[in-house]
N, C-alpha and C positions, 0 to 999 in steps of 0.2 A: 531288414527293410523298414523304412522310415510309414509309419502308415497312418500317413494324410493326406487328404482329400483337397487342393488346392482352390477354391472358386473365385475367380477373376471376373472382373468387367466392368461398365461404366457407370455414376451414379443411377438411381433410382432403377435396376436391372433385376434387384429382386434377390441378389447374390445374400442379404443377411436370411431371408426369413425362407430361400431353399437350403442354406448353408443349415438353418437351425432342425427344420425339417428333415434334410436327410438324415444327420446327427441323430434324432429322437429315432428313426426307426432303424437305423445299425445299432444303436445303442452305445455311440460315442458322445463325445465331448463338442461343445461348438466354442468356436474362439470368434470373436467381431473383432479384426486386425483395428477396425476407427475406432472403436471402444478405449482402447490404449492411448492414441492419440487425442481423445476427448478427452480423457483423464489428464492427460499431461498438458495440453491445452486449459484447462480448467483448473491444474495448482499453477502455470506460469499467472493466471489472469489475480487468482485470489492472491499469489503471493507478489508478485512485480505490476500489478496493476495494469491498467488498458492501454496500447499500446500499440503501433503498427508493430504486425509479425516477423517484419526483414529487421526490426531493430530492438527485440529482444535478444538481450546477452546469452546468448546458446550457453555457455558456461554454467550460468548462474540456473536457467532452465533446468540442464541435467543433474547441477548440484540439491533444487528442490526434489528432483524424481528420486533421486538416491536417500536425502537425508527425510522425506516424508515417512514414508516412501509410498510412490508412485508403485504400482503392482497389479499383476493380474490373482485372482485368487478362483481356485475351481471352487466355485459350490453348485450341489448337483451334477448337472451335465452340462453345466456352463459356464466360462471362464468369465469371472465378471469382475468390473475394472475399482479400483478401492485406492483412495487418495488418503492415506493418515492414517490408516483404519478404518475407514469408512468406507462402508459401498456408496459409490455415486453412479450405478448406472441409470440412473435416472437425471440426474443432475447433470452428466455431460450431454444430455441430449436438449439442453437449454439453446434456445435463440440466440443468446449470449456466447456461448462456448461455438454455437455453427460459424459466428461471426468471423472466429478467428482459428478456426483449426487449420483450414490451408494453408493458410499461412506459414504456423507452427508445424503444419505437416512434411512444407519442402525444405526444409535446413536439414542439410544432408547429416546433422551429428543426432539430428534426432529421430531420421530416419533409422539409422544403424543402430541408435538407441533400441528403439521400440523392435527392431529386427532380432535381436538377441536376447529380448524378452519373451517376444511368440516362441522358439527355437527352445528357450529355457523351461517353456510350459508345455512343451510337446514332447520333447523327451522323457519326462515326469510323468507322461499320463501313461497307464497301463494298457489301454484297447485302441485307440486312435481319436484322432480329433480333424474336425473339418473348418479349413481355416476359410475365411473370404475376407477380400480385401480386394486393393487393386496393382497390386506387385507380387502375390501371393508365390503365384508358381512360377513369377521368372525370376526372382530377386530373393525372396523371403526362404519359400521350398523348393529350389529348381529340381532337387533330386522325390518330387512327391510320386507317389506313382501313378498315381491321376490326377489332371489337371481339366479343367472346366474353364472355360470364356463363355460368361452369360450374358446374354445382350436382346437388346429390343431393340428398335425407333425410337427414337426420339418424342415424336406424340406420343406413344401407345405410353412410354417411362412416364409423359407430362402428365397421362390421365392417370394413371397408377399415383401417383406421387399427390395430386389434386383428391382422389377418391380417399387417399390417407387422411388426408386434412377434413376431409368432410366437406369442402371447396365441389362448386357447381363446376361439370364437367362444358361449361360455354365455350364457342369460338373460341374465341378473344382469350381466355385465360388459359385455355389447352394450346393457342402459337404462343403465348408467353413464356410458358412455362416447360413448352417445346425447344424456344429458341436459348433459354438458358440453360437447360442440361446440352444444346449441342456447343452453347459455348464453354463449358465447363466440360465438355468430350475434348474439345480444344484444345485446352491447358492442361489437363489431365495426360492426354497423349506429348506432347509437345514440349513439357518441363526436363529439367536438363537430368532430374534425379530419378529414377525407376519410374519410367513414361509408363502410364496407363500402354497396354497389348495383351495380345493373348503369346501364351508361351508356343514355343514351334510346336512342343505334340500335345498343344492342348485340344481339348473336344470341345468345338463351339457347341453350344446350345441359342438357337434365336426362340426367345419367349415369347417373340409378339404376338403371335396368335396360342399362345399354349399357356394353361390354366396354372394355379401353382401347384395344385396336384401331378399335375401334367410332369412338370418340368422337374419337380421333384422324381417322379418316376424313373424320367431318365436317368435321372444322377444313381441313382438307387441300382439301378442296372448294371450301370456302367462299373459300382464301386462292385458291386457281389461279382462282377466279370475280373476283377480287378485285385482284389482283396477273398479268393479264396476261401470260406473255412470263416 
């Protein structure tokens, strides 16, 4: 049995930091599926320069991820993303690299790309890993044996999201910041390539009134019901 934890759902849901959480206290591995994709977003930019993302040579992309190499490496209990030999998980979380990851996210070769990378690091790990993303458990693990959809509102993600930044929780920047994670719930769900959803037997979880302790618990539950021993 494949034993990972699958955690699905929509931007700013909270899916990395219960993903990392549950991991620390089963005492597995956390994988951040964007972390991959930020990394290979950030050697297409350094090496073929800026660029709209439908008109980067996919070819030449996967030929940088291979001949750098583009990679996940465990240290620790966490899978962290290393462009040349370098860790950059710091570096892919630049303003820069956000600009264009969607972009470089929906071309379908580098979707399958980075799919067979996670797949390649899970098999490798000894005790399990808890993967989140947003195609997790219906494309990436469909055979996981738990799967999770984590989701909130729309405002409650905008205030989460704004309280990250240090950003004043006002009217006016909480419907902003409201209204573009539900446009980005939009395109997410509605792209032609592994649509943001929840998998058929996945276990929704709604956070929006539940702490991250909270929701962490559940998951925690669900996996010891689930995962045995």
């Amino acid at each position: 049995m494949v034993r990972v934890i699958a955690i699905d759902g929509p931007a700013a849901s909270g899916k990395s930091s219960t993903a990392l959480r549950v991991a620390e206290r089963l005492g597995w591995a956390h994988l951040d599926s964007g972390a991959l994709y930020r990394a290979l977003t950030l050697a297409a930019l350094d090496g073929l320069g800026e660029r709209a993302g439908e008109e980067w040579p996919v070819q030449r992309i996967l030929a940088l991820a291979q001949d750098l190499p583009v990679r996940l490496v465990l240290s620790g209990a966490a899978f962290r993303p290393e462009v040349a030999g370098v860790d950059v998980d710091e570096a892919v979380r630049s303003d820069r690299v956000t600009a264009h990851v969607s972009a470089v996210a929906a071309l379908p070769a580098v979707r399958t790309w980075v799919n067979a990378r996670q797949r390649e690091a899970v098999v490798g790990h000894p005790h399990g890993v808890v993967v989140d993303g947003r195609d997790i458990g219906t494309v990436v693990f469909p055979e996981a044996p738990l799967k999770v959809f984590l989701t909130a509102t729309p405002d409650e993600r905008a205030r989460r999201r704004l309280a990250q930044r240090g950003q004043p929780l006002e009217a006016q920047r909480v419907a902003r910041e409201s209204a573009e994670l539900a446009a980005r719930d939009h395109a997410d769900a509605s792209r032609a390539v592994a649509p943001l959803k929840a998998a058929r037997d996945a276990v929704l979880v709604d956070s929006t009134r539940l702490s991250l302790d909270e929701q962490v618990d559940q998951v925690v539950a669900l996996a010891r019901q689930r995962f045995p021993g």
